[in-house]
C-alpha positions as CSV (number, residue, x, y, z in Angstrom):
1,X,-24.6,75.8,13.5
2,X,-24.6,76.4,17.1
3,X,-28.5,78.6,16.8
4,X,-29.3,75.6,14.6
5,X,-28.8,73.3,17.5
6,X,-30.0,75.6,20.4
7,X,-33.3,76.2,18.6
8,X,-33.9,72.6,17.7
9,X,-33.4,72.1,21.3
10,X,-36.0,74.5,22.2
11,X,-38.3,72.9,20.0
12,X,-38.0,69.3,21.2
13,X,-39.3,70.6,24.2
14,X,-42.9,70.6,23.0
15,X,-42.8,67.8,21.3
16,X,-41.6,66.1,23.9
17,X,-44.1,67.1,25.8
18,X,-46.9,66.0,22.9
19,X,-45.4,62.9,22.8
20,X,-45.4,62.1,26.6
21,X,-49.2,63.2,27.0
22,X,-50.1,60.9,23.6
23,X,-48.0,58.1,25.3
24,X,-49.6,58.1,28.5
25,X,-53.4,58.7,27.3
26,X,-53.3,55.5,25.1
27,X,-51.7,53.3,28.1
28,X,-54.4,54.6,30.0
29,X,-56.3,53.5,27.5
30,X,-55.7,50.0,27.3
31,X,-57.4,47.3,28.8
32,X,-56.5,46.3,32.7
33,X,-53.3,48.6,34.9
34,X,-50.9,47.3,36.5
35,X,-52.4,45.9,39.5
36,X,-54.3,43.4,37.5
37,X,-51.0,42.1,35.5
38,X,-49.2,41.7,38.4
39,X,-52.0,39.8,40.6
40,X,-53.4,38.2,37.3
41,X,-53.8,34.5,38.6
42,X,-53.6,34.8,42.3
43,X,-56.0,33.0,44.2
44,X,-54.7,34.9,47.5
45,X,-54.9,38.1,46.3
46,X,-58.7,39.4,46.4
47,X,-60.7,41.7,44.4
48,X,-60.6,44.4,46.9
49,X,-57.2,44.0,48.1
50,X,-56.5,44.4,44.2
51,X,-58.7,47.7,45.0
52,X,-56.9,48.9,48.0
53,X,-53.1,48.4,46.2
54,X,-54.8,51.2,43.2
55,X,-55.9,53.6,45.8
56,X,-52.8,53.3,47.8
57,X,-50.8,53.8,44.4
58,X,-52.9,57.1,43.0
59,X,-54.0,54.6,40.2
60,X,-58.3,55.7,40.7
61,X,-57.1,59.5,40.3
62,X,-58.0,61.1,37.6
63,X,-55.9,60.9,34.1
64,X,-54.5,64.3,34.2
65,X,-53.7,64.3,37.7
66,X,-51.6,60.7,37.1
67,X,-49.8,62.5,34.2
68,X,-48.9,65.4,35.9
69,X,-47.8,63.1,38.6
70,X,-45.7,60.7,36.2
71,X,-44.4,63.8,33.9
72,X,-43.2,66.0,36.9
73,X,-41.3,62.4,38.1
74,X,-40.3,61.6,34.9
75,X,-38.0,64.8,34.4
76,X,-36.1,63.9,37.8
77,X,-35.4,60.5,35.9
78,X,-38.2,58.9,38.2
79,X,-40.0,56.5,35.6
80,X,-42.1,55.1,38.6
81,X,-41.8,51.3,39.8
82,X,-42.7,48.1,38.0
83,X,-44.9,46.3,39.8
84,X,-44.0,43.0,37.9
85,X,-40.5,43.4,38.9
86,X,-40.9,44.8,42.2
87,X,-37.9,47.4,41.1
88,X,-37.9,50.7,39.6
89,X,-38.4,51.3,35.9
90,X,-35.1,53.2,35.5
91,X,-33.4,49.9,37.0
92,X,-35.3,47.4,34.9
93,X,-34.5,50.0,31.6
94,X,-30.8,49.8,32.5
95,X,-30.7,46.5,32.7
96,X,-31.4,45.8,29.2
97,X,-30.1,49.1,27.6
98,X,-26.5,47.8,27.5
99,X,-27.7,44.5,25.5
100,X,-29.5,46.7,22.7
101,X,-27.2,49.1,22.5
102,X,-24.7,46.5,21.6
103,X,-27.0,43.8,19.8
104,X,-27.9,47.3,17.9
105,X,-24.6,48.8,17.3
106,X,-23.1,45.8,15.7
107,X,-26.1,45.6,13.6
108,X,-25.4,48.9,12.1
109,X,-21.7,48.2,11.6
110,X,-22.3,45.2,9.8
111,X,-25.2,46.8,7.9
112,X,-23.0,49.4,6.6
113,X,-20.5,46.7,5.8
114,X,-21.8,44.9,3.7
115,X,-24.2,47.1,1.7
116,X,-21.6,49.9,1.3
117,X,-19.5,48.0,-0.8
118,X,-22.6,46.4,-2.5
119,X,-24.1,49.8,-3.3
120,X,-21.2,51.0,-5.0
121,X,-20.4,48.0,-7.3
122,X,-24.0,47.6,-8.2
123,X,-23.9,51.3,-9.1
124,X,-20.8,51.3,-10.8
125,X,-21.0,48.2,-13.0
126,X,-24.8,48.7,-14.0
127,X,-26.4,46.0,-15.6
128,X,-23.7,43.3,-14.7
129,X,-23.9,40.0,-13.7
130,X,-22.7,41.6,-10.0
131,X,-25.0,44.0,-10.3
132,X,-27.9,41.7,-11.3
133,X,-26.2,39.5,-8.4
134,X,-26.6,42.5,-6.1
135,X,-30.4,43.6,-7.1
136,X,-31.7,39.8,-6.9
137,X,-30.4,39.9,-3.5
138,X,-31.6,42.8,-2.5
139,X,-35.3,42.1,-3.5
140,X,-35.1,38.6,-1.6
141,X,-34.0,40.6,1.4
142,X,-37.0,43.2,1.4
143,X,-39.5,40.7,0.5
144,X,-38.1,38.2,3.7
145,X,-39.9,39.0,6.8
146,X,-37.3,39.3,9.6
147,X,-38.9,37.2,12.1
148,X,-39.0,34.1,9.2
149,X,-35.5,34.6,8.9
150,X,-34.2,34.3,12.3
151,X,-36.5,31.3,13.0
152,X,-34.6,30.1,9.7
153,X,-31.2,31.1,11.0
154,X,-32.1,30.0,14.5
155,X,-33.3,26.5,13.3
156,X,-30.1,26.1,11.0
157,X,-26.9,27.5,13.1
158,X,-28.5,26.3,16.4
159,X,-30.6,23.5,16.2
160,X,-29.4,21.5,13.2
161,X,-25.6,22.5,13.3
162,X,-25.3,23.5,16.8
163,X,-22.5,26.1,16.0
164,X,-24.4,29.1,17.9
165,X,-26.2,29.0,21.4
166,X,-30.0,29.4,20.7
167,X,-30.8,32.5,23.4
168,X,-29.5,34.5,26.3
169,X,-26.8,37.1,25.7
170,X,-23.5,35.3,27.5
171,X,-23.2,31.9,29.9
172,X,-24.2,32.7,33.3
173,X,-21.2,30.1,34.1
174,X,-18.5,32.5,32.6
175,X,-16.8,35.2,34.7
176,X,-17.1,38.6,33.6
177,X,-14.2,40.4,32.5
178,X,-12.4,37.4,30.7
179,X,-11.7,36.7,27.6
180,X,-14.3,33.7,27.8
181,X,-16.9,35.6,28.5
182,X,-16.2,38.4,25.2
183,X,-16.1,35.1,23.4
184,X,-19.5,33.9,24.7
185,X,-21.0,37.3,24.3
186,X,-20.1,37.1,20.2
187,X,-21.6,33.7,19.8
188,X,-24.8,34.9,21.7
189,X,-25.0,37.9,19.3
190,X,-23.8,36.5,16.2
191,X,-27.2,35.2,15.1
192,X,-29.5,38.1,16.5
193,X,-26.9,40.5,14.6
194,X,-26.5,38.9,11.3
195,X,-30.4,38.0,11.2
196,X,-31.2,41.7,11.1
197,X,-28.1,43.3,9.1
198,X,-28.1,40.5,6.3
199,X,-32.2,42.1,5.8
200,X,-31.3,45.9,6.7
201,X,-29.4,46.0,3.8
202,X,-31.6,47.1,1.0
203,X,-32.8,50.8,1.3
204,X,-28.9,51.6,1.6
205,X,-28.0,49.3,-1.2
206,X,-31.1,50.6,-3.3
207,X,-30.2,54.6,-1.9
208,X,-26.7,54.1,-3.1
209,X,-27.1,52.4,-6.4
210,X,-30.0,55.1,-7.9
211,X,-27.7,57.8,-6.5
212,X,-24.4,56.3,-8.4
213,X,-26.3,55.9,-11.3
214,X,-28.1,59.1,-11.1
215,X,-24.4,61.2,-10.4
216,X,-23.0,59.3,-13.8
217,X,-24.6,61.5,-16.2
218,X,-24.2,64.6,-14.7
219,X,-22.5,67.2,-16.0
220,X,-19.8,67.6,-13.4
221,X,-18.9,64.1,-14.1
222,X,-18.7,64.8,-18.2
223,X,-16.4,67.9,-17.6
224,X,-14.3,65.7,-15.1
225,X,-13.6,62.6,-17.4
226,X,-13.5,65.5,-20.6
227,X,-10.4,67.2,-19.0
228,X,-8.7,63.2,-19.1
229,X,-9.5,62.2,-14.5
230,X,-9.0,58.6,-14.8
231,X,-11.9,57.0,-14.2
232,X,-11.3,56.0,-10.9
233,X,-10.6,59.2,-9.6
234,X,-13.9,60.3,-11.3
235,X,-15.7,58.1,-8.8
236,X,-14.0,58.3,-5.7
237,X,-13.3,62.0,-5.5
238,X,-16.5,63.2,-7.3
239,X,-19.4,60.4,-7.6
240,X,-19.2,58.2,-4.5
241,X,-18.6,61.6,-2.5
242,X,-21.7,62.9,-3.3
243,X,-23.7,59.6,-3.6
244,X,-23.3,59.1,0.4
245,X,-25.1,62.2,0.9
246,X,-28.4,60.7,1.4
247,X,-26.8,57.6,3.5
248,X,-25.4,60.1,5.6
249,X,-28.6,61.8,5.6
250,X,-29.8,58.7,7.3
251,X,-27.4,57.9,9.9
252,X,-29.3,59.8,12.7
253,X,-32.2,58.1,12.3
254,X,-30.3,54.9,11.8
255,X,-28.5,55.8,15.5
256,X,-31.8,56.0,17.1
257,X,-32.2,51.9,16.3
258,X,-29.2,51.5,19.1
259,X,-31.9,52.2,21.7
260,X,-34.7,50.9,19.9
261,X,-34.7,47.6,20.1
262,X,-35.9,44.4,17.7
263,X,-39.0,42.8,19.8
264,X,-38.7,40.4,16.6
265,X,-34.8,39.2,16.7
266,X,-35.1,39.7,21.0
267,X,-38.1,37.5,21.4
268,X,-37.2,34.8,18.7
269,X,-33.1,34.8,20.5
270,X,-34.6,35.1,23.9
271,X,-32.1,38.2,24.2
272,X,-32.8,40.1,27.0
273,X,-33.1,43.5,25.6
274,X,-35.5,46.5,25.8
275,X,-37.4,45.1,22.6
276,X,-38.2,41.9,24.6
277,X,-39.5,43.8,28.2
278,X,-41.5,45.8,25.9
279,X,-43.2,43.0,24.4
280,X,-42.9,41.3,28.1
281,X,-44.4,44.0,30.1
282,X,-47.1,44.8,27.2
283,X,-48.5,41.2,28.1
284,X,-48.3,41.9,31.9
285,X,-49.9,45.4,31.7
286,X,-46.8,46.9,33.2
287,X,-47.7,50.1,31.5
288,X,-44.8,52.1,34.0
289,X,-42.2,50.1,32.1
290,X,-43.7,50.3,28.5
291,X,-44.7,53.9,28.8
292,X,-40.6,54.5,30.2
293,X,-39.4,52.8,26.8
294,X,-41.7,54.5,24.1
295,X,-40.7,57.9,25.7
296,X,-37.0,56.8,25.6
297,X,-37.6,56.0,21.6
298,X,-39.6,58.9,21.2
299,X,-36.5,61.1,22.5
300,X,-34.2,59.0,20.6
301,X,-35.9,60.1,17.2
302,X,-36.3,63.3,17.8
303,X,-32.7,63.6,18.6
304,X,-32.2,61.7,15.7
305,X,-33.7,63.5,13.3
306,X,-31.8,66.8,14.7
307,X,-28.4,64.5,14.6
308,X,-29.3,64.3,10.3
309,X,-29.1,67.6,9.5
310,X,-25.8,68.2,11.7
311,X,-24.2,65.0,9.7
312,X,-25.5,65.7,6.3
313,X,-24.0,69.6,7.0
314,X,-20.3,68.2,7.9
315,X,-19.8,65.9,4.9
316,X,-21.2,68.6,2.7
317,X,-19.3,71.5,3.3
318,X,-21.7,73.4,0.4
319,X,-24.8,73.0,2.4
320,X,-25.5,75.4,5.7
321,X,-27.9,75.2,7.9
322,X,-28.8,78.5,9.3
């Protein structure tokens, strides 16, 4: 296990680097810098003083000598500054990390909360009226775009019934630290979180259902009710074991969304979380925050992916990864 993770280390190490050179050629790419979103609309600030601010900043130098320049600051942490928020990028990430990571993290408990249970009884009782229940459900929630959703759930539990504030992440009247402000942190993320769990549910419902079902006829199964296991034993200690292989499978990748971000869910909430500067700097060509945040993903993933194979090798004793 320990060469497993050491040479999966070594490896992200190119594709890190793949991944920062593709990340920084297609924001050079796009149309304007950072100098035009930040000036965009000021009458005092002239066409060549525009000029002057790029030279000053290395932003006329060639492409490869700006990557070299961002990559070899970007190792030491040093994501450059915003110029739209006249701080640097590693401040204006850190600001907004906390709120994904927790808008994010309760999103995956709930997730895994509610279609856990779903999963098994739909796989169990096949072809029930739970089951049919369950599967309705689940193809309501695939077909539902997310962003339809929380405008629904928005426009219901805010506006019409008023039970939920409509954005922010806590009242800026509250002290931090008391027990008001946890409580007006959980109103402010009860709608952003149950809009995106109540839809994430279906590829682990789906996963876990086909996998019940398939684990049913198998042989091990037979032998296990043939030699008298009651039933429920036959499932917990044999089928549902093996069915959350693939969920488990999943988990690393599923990790990764705590850094993510939802520029849907962020935007539509007005949550102030990396999903909503993305979009936010995007439109004002702040390219040092955007590039900052798709590199932070792109490391998320990739440790991700390597997180996977370490989970799927501890709940499966039989499988080693060498």
């Amino acid at each position: 296990m320990l060469k497993f993770i050491l040479r999966r280390t070594l490896l992200m190490i190119p594709q890190l680097i793949l991944l920062s050179l593709i990340i920084f050629v297609l924001a050079k790419a796009m149309p304007g810098d950072a100098v035009t979103g930040a000036f965009m609309g000021n009458p005092d600030v002239t066409p060549e003083r525009m000029e002057e601010i790029r030279e000053k900043y290395g932003l006329n130098d060639p492409w490869y000598v700006q990557y070299g320049r961002w990559i070899g600051n970007a190792v030491t942490g040093d994501f450059g500054k915003s110029y739209t928020h006249k701080q640097p990028v590693t401040t204006v990430i850190a600001g907004r990390l906390e709120n994904t990571i927790l808008l994010n993290f309760f999103v995956l408990i709930v997730t895994y909360i509610i279609a856990l249970p779903l999963g098994i009884i739909a796989g169990r009782w096949t072809d029930s009226w739970a089951d049919k229940l369950i599967v309705t459900y689940n193809y309501v929630s695939f077909a539902t775009p997310l962003f339809v959703f929380a405008l629904l759930m928005l426009f219901c539990f805010s506006f019409i019934l008023n039970w939920f504030p409509s954005g922010g992440s806590v009242d800026i009247k509250i002290e931090a630290g008391t027990w008001e402000y946890i409580v007006s942190r959980a109103k402010h993320l009860f709608l952003p979180v149950m809009s995106t769990a109540l839809l994430a549910t279906y590829s682990t419902i789906q996963y876990l259902r086909n996998d019940i079902i398939d684990q049913k006829v198998k042989d091990y199964v037979k032998t296990a009710r043939a030699k008298g296991v009651p039933e429920g034993k036959v499932y917990t200690r044999h089928i549902f074991r093996n069915s959350l292989l693939p969920i488990a499978a999943f988990l690393g990748l599923e990790i990764t969304g705590l850094i993510g971000g939802s520029i849907f869910v962020e935007s539509i909430y007005s949550y102030p979380g990396l999903g909503r500067l993305f979009l936010d700097s995007i439109l004002l060509r702040d390219y040092q925050v955007v590039t900052a945040i798709v590199m932070l993903s792109g490391i998320a993933i990739i440790v991700g992916t390597m997180l996977s194979d370490i989970i799927l090798s501890i709940v499966d004793p039989r499988i080693r990864i060498e």
